[in-house]
C-alpha positions in Angstrom: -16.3 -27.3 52.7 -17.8 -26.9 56.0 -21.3 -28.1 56.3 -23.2 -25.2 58.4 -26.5 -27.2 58.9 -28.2 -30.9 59.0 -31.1 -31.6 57.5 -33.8 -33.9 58.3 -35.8 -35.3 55.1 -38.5 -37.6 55.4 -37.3 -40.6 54.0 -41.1 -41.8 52.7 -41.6 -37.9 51.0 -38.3 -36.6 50.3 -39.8 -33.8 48.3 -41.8 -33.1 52.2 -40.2 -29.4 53.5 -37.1 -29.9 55.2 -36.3 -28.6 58.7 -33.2 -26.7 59.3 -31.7 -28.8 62.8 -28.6 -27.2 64.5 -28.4 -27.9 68.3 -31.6 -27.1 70.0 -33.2 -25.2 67.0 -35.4 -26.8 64.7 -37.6 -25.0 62.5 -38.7 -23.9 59.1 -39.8 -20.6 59.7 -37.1 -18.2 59.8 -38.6 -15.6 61.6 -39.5 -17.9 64.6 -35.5 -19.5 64.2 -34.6 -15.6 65.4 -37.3 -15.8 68.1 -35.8 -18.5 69.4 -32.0 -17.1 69.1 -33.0 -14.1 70.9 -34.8 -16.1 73.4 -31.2 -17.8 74.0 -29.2 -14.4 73.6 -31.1 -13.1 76.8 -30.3 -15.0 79.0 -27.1 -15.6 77.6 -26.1 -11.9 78.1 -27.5 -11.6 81.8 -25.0 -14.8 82.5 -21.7 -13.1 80.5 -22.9 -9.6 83.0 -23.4 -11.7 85.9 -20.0 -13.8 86.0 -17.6 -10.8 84.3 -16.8 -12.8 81.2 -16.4 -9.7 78.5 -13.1 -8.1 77.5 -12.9 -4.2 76.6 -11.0 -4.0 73.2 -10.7 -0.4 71.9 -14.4 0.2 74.1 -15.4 -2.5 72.6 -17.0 -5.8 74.1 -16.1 -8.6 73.6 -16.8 -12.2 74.7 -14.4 -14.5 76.2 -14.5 -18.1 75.7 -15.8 -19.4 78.7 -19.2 -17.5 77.6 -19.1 -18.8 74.0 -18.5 -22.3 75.4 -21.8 -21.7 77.7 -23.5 -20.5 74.7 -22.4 -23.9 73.0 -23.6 -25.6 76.0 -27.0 -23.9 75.7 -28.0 -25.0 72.8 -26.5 -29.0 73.0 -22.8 -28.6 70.9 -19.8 -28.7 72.0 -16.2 -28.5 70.7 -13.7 -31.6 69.8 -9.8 -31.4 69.3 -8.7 -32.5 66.5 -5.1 -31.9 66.5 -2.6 -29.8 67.7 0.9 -29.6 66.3 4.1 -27.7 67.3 5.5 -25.5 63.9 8.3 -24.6 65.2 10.0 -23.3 68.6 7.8 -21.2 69.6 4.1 -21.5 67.4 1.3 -24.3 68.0 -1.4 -24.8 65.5 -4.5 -25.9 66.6 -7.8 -27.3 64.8 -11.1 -27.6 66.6 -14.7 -29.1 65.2 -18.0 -27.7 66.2 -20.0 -30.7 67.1 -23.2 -31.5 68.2 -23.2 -33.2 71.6 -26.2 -36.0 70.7 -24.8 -37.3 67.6 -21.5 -35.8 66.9 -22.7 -34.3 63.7 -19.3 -31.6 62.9 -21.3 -28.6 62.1 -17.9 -26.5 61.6 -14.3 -26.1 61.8 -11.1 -23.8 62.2 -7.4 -23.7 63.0 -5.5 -20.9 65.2 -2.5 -20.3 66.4 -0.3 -19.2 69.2 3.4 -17.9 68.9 5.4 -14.7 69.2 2.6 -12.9 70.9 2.8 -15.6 74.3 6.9 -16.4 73.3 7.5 -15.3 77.1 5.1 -17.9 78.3 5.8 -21.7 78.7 5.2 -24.2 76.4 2.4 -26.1 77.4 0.4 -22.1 77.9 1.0 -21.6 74.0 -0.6 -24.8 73.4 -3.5 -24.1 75.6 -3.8 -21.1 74.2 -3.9 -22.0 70.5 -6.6 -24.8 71.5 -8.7 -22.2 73.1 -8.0 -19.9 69.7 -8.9 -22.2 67.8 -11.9 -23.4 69.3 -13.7 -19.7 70.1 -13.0 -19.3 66.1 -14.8 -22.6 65.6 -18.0 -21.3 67.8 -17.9 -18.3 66.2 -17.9 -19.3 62.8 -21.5 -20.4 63.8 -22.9 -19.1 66.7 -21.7 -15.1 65.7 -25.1 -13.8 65.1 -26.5 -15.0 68.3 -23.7 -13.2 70.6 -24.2 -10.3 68.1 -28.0 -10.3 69.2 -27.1 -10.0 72.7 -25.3 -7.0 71.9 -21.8 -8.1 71.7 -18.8 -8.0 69.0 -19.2 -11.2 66.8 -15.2 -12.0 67.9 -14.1 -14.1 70.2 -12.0 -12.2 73.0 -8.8 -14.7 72.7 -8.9 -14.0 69.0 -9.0 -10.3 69.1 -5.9 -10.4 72.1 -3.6 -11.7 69.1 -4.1 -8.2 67.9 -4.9 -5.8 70.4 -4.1 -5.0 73.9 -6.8 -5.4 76.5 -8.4 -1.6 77.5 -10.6 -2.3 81.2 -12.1 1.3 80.5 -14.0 2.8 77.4 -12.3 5.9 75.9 -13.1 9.3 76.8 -15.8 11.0 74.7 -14.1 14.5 74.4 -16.7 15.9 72.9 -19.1 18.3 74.5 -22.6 16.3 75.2 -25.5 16.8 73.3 -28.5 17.6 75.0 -31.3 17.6 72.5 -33.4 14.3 72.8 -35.3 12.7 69.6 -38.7 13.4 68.6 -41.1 11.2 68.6 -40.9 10.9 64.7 -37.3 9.4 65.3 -38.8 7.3 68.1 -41.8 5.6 66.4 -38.8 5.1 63.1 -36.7 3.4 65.5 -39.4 1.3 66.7 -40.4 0.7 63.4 -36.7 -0.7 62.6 -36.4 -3.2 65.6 -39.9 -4.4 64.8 -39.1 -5.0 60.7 -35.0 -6.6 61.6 -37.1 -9.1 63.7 -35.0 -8.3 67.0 -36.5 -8.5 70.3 -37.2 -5.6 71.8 -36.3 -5.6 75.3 -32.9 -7.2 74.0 -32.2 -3.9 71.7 -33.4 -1.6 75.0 -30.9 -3.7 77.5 -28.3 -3.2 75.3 -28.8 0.8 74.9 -29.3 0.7 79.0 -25.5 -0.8 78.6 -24.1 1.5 76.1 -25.6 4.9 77.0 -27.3 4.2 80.0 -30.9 5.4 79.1 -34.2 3.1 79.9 -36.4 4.9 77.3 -35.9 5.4 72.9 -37.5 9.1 73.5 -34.3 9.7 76.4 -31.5 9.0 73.5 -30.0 12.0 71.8 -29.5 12.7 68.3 -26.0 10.9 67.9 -27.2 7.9 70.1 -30.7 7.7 67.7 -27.2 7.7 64.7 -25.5 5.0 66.4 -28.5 2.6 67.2 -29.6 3.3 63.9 -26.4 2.0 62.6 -26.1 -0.8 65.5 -30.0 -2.3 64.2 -29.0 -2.8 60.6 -26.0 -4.1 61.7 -27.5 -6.9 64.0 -30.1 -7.0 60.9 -27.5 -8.1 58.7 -26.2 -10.9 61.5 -29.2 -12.4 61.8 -30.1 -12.5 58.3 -26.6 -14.4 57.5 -27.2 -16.7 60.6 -30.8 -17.7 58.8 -29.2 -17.8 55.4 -26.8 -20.4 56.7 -29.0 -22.7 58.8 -31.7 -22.7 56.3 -29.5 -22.9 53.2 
């Protein structure tokens, strides 16, 4: 069983309220936990824009390694091999641990694999490539519902290449465009969602910018107003699972 989150318990009152601790978050209040993670998930996301390092699945982003492992970096964990075996001619197995870089507490862990889908490539690529598998699912298992905040798929980009081939441009929308904005009913209820899923605001409007390229809620059209709809309970659900697990 993987162990999500320390706690620290006052050794003189150990009935005192306990803090949730994992990297550079430490809090009991929930609400401010998510403050903090989309305080991270900012600047996170101007970094991944900045240096290129998202993948287009299926018009889908997704975040390759080398920005989970910032992420990692960001808020003081890191990741630690702990083995790597060779199943047969072709396949390597790896395991990672999520660790935190003060103390070395393991906060998680998970295996992948590499095989049939690199058999063209040389040996010591496949094991590379399993290690770095291994340890994106490893972040991921805990640090999901941050990436999700900054408006990213919660799956590493090395996992999703096992099963899908990388697309540099979103599909064509064949559909004729709508043209009929929201009203300012649907505005103020979209406010009202942001502001009761605890996201940060300006995060939820940079992401839009990305995705439809409009600055302002009352600019989206009907079928946008659906989909943001759809991506704020969605990132609602993230973060709620991300508190559940450090503060369980």
């Amino acid at each position: 069983m993987l162990t999500a989150v320390s706690q620290t318990v006052n050794p003189i009152n150990p009935n005192a309220e306990q803090v949730a601790n994992v990297g550079m978050f430490r809090d009991t209040n929930a609400k401010a936990l998510v403050t903090e993670a989309s305080k991270v998930a900012f600047v996170l996301s101007d970094m991944i824009e900045k240096q290129g390092l998202i993948c287009t699945i299926a018009g889908k982003k997704y975040v390759k390694f080398e920005g989970w492992q910032t992420l990692a970096a960001m808020l003081g964990l890191s990741v630690r091999e702990v083995e790597t075996h060779q199943t047969d001619d072709i396949t390597f197995v790896s395991t990672v641990q999520v660790v935190r870089a003060n103390d070395g507490f393991v906060l998680g862990q998970a295996s992948a694999e590499c095989g049939l889908d690199w058999e063209k490539k040389p040996q010591f690529a496949r094991r590379s490539m399993a290690l770095t598998r291994a340890a994106g699912k490893a972040l991921r298992l805990n640090l999901a519902w941050i990436v999700s905040i900054a408006g990213y798929e919660a799956t590493p980009a090395e996992e999703m290449m096992e099963i899908a081939t990388t697309d540099t441009k979103p599909p064509i929308d064949t559909k004729p465009p709508v043209v009929w904005k929201i009203t300012s009913r649907q505005k103020k209820l979209l406010e009202a969602r942001i502001s009761e899923s605890s996201l940060e605001r300006e995060r939820v409007k940079n992401w839009m910018e990305r995705a439809f390229g409009v600055l302002h809620f009352q600019d989206l059209t009907e079928s946008q107003f659906q989909i943001m709809l759809g991506k704020i309970e969605g990132w609602k659900k993230e973060v709620q699972e991300g508190v559940d697990r450090l503060t369980s």
